[in-house]
C-alpha positions, 0 to 999 in steps of 0.5 A: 515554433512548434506547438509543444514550443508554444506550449512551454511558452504559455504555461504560467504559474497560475494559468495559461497565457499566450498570444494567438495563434502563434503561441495558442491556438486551437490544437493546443486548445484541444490537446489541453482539453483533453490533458485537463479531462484526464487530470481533473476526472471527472464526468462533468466540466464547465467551460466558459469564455469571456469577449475576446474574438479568439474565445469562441474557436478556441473554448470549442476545440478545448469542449472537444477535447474534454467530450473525446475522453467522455466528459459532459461539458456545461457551457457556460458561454460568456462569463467573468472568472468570479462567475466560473468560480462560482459555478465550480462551487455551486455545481461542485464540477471543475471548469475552466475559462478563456480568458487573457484577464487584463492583457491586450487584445491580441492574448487569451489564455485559459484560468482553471480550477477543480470542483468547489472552485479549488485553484489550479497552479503550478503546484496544484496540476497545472504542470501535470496538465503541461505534460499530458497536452505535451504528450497528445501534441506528440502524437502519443494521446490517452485512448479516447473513452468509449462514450462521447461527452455531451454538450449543454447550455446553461445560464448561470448569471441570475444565480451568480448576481444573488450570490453576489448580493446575499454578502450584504443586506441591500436595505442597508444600503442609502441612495448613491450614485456609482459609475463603472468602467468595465473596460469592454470586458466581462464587467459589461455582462455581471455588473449591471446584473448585481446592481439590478439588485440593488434599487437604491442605487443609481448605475453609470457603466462606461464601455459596456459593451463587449469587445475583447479588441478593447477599442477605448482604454486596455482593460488593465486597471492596476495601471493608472492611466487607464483609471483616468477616464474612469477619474474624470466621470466621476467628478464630472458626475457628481458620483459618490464612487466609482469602480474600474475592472479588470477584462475578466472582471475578477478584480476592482480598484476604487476611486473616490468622489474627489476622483483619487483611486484607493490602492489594493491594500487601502481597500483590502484594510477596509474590507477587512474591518468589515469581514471582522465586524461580521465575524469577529475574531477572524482569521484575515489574510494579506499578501506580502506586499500589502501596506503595513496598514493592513495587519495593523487594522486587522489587529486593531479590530480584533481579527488575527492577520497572517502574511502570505505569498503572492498568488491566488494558488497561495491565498486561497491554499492558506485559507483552507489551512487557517479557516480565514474569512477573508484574504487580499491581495496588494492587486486588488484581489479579493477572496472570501471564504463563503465564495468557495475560497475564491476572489470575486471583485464584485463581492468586494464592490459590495462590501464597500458599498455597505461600509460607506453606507454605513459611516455616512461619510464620503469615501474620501473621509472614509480612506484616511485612517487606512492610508498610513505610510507611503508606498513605491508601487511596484517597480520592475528592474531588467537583471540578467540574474534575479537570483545573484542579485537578491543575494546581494542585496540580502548581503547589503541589509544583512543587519535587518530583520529578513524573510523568503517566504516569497523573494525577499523581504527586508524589515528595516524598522520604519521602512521595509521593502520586497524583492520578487523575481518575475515568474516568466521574465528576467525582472525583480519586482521591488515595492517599498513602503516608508513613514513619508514620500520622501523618505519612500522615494530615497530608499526606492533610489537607495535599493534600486542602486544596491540591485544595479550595481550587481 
């Protein structure tokens, strides 16, 4: 395969990600280091990487290529991407960092955004990037600048763990024990960096090391296999709560004291009626496929809610037009205005921790009034063609209310479901959400046989 071959491979909606060194190596680095110095311009760029083995040569080659078109690059070394998206606002410099997120071992990838933390995707540079990397692969670079960049360290976690902690007030705060699985990835470096913070709390990390060759579980928390050791701590150990990341630890999914995991939309209503608290009236976005729970709570607690695609490029477009406080997705990301726009899993740690703390229940109390209907999860069909078999569907529930704002999305009354096509495989994603399991499960295997059957 040829690098430009690998190249169209790896460019993804949102990022880059590949398998190394077969698809992403450190030519392609270089050639996309170079690409993004001509596309951000800019004098100064961050660059960081998280634990995975390939991180290092790779971050270095992409330096390179930044330092070769006169760009001052500062190295950030070992981050999670909330830590970049914070220092790209802080810094008011664009960045980027290596990271696969949750894939396995043997990915990396790399996560850009423009100064202030502004996104990176398809539809905000990251195709321009495609082309100019294209264009160095082939022989054709742009004329290197007449002064090399420089290279500086700078260490950056202090500052990120204030940031992170000034969301609440930590004498709020009562005494809880709190467990984390930070899966051998980034979690490891920030987590106990933010609860240094925070005396009043007792702090257990599972798999704190970093190892980006993830030797006890993937660091992949959306599947819910690999919250179970996670589940087992925490009622082994008498906590109050526990927290599962993701590899690059921009994202968190909770589980409660009995050891049952809240889903991405749970904590997104229960974050959302904290964000309404301190700012009441506010704007509150949720993504698509988020329970039907959410815009009701917001409702319910004065703020007004508005429905975006999925994607992080999307969300965070959405929260600079609207001037939303706060945005969640179904994924268990979540994203706040006064954090640069960005997501930030350990923000939305401790708002939860201050909610809890303030109700004085236990976190398994405290879910209920947020779990109001049951969900699919999300299911994924192989199909030659995602586009005839949305039309087809859409043809079959013709009677009910339909939107496109992202695949499409039926309203059929007490039950409504979303059909996406994958953005790099030839996979619909179905999630549906009814009043009980069971009517759940028949419409699951009622629309499952309407996108077969094409």
């Amino acid at each position: 395969m040829s690098s430009t071959e690998a190249l169209d491979q790896i460019v993804k909606a949102y990022d880059i990600r590949g398998t190394v060194p077969d698809q992403l190596d450190t030519e392609i680095a270089h050639a996309l280091g170079i690409a993004f110095a001509v596309f951000a311009k800019s004098k100064v760029a961050i660059v960081a990487r998280d634990m995975r083995p390939s991180g290092t040569e790779l971050a270095a080659a992409f330096a390179q290529g930044l330092m070769e078109q006169g760009v001052d690059v500062i190295d950030l070394g070992l981050a999670s991407t909330d830590l970049l998206y914070f220092a790209a606002g802080k810094l008011d410099a664009p960045g980027a960092i290596f990271t696969a997120s949750h894939n396995p071992a043997q990915y990396n990838g790399i996560k850009f955004c423009l100064s202030g933390a502004r996104p990176v995707g398809v539809d905000t540079g990251l195709l321009a990037i495609k082309t100019t990397a294209t264009e160095v692969l082939d022989g054709r670079p742009p004329r290197p600048a007449d002064r090399s960049g420089r290279t500086t360290e700078r260490d950056m976690l202090a500052a990120f763990a204030d940031h992170v902690v000034s969301f609440i007030d930590p004498a709020q705060l009562r005494p809880m024990r709190v467990v984390a699985d930070t899966a051998n990835g980034m979690g490891g470096l920030v987590v106990p960096a933010v609860f240094e913070r925070l005396p009043r709390l007792e702090l257990e990390v599972m798999y704190a090391e970093l190892d980006g060759t993830f030797p006890n579980h993937p660091a992949d928390p959306l599947q819910s296999a690999n919250q179970r050791d996670l589940q087992a701590r925490v009622t082994a150990g008498g906590f109050d709560i526990g927290l599962a990341f993701d590899g690059d630890a921009d994202r968190v999914f909770v589980v409660d004291e009995e050891g049952r995991g809240l889903s991405g939309s749970t904590t997104t209503a229960v974050l959302a009626r904290a964000m309404l608290r301190k700012h009441p009236g506010a704007t509150i976005l949720h993504n698509l496929i988020c329970s039907r729970a959410v815009p009701e709570v917001v409702r319910e607690n004065g703020g007004i809610p508005v429905r975006t695609k999925v994607g992080h490029s999307y969300i965070k477009q959405q929260m600079a037009e609207t001037g939303a406080v706060f945005g969640g997705e179904h994924s268990a990301h979540y994203y706040f205005a006064d954090n640069y726009r960005a997501d930030s899993g350990l923000i939305a740690t401790m708002l939860m921790l201050e909610e809890l703390s303030r109700s004085e229940i236990r976190l398994s109390e405290l879910r209920r009034p947020f779990e109001r209907y049951s969900s699919s999860g999300e299911i994924n069909t192989q199909v030659e063609s995602p586009a005839a078999v949305i039309e087809a569907v859409s043809a079959k529930y013709e009677g009910f209310t339909q939107d496109r704002l992202d695949g499409l999305t039926v309203d059929c009354g007490s039950w409504w479901f979303n059909l996406r096509p994958s953005n790099t495989e030839p996979l619909l994603r179905l999630n549906l959400e009814a009043p009980t399991r069971e009517e759940c499960d028949d419409k699951v295997a009622e629309v499952l046989v309407a996108i077969t059957a094409v």
